[in-house]
C-alpha positions in Angstrom: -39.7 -21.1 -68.6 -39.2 -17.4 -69.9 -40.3 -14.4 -68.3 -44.5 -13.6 -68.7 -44.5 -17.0 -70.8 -47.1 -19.6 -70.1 -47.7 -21.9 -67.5 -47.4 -24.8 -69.2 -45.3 -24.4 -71.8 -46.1 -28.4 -73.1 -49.7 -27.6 -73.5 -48.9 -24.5 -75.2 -46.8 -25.8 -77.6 -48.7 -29.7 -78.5 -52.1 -27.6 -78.9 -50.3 -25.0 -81.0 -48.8 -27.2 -83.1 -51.9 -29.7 -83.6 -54.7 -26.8 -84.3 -52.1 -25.0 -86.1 -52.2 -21.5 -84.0 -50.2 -18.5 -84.4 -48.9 -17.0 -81.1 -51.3 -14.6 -81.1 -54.7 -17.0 -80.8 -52.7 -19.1 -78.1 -52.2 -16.0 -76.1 -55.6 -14.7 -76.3 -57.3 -18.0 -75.9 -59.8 -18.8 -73.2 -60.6 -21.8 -70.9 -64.2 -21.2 -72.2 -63.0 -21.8 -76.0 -62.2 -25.5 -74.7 -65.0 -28.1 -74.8 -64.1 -32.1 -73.6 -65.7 -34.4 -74.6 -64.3 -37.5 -72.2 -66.8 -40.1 -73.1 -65.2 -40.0 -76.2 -61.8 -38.8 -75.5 -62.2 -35.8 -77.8 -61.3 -31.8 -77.6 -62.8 -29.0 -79.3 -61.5 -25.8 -79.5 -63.2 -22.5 -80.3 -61.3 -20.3 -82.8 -63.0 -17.2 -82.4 -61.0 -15.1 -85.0 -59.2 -15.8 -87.8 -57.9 -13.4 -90.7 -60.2 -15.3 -93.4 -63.3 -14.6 -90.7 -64.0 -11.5 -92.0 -67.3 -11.8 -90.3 -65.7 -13.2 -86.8 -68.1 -15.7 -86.8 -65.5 -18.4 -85.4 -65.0 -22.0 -86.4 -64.3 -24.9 -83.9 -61.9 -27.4 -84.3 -61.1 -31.1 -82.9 -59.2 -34.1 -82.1 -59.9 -36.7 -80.8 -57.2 -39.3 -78.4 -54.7 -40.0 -80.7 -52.1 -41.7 -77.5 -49.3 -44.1 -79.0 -49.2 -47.2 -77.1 -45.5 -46.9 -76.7 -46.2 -43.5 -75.6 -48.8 -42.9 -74.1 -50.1 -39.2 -74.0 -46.7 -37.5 -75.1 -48.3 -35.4 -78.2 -52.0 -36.7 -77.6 -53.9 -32.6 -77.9 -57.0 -34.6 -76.0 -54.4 -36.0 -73.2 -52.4 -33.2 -73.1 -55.5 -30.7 -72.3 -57.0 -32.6 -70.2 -53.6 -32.6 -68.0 -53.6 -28.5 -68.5 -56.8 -28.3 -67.7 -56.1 -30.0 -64.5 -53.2 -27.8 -63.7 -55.5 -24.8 -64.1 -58.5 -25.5 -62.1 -55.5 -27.1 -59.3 -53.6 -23.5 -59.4 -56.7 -21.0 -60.5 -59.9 -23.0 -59.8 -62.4 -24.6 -61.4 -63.9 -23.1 -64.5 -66.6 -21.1 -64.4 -68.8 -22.8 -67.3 -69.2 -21.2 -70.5 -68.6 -17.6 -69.5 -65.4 -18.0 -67.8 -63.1 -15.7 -70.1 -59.9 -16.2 -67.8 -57.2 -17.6 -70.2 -56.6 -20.9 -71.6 -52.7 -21.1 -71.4 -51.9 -18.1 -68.5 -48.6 -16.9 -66.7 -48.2 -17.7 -63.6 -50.1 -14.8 -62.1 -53.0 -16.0 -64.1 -53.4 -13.0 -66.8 -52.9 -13.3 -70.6 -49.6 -14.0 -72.6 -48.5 -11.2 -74.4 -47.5 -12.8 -78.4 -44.3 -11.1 -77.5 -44.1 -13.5 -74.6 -45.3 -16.3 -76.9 -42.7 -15.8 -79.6 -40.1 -15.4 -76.8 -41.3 -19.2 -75.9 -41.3 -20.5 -79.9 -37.3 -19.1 -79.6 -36.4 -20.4 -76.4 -37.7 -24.4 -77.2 -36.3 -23.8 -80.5 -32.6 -23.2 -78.4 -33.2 -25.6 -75.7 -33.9 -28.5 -78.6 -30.6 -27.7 -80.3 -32.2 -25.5 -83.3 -30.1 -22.2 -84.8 -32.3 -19.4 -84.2 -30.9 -17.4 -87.7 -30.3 -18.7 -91.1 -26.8 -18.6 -92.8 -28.0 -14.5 -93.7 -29.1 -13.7 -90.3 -32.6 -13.7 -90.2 -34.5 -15.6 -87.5 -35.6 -18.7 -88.2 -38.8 -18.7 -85.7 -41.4 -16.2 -85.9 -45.2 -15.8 -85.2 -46.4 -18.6 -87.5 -44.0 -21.2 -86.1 -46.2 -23.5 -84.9 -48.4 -23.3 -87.9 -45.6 -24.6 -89.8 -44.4 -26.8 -87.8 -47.8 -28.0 -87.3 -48.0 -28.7 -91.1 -45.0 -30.1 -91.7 -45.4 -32.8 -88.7 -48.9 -33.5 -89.7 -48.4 -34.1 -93.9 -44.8 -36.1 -93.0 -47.3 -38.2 -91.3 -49.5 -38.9 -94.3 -52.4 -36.1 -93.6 -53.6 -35.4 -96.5 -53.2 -31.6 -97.1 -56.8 -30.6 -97.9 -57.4 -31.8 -94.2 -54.6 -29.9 -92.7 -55.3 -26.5 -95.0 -59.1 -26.8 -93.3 -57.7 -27.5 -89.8 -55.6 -24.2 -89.9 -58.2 -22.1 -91.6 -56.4 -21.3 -94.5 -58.4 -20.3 -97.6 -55.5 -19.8 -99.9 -52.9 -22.4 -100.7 -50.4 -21.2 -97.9 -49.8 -24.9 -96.8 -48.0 -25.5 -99.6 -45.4 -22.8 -98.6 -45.5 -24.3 -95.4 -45.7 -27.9 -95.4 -42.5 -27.6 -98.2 -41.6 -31.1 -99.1 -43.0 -32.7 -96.4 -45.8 -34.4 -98.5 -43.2 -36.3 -100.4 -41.1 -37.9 -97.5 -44.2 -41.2 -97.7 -44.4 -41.2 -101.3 -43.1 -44.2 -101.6 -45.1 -45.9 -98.7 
């Protein structure tokens, strides 16, 4: 939906926002970072890199189905892949095992997304779903870490606990707290 921007913008953005990526490690991700586990409706994603990997050792990451009844598949990361996934192999072909680098979320000629590309997305869902792009002193509202953010705030106003979420993103410091806001606080009385 913008220019050099993803494929599949959907994928992009639910596997962003539930593993808590910045643009840059959904734009350089690979289709060989992916592992499914169907058997048990479960994904696992490679992180490579990270800034708190000093030693780029990588950490892997997963969730398993979590489909509402009511709605089945809309945010689901396991669903959701396993649709991109069949988008891919469909327009690109089947993967290539374990060392097919190609990427994970591609343009449509198949090559990498630039994170300009990727932030150009995170902007132009952020217009198409009503949302001002600056605040009241001009600055944008979206930037690189949007979908870590995001990410937090959606899973804590769920009642993840925030230990859980800080893990899932790889953050060794207490960044969440920045992030997630007041989030935690919207179940407190539940």
């Amino acid at each position: 939906i913008n220019n050099n921007g993803p494929l599949n913008p959907k994928a992009v953005h639910v596997m962003s926002t539930m593993f808590l990526c910045r643009e840059a490690g959904s734009g350089t991700a690979e289709r060989n970072h992916i592992t499914m586990d169907n058997e048990k409706k479960k994904i696992t994603w490679l992180h490579p890199v990270s800034k708190t990997d000093t030693e780029a050792k990588g950490c892997s990451r997963s969730w398993s189905c979590i489909c509402e009844p009511a709605e089945p598949y809309l945010g689901c990361p396991y669903h959701v892949m396993r649709e991109h996934l069949a988008i891919l192999e469909d327009r690109f072909g089947k993967v290539k095992g374990l060392d097919d680098e190609s990427p994970l979320f591609p343009d449509a000629d198949g090559q990498f997304v630039t994170p300009d590309a990727m932030l150009e997305l995170i902007e132009l869902l952020a217009a198409l779903t009503g949302e001002y792009l600056k605040d009241a002193k001009g600055r944008s509202r979206f930037g690189r870490h949007t979908w870590r953010a995001s990410g937090a705030v959606f899973l804590t106003s769920l009642g993840l606990e925030v230990i859980k979420i800080q893990m899932l993103a790889r953050w060794a410091s207490s960044l969440i707290t920045h992030y997630a806001r007041l989030a935690p606080l919207k179940n407190l009385g539940e």
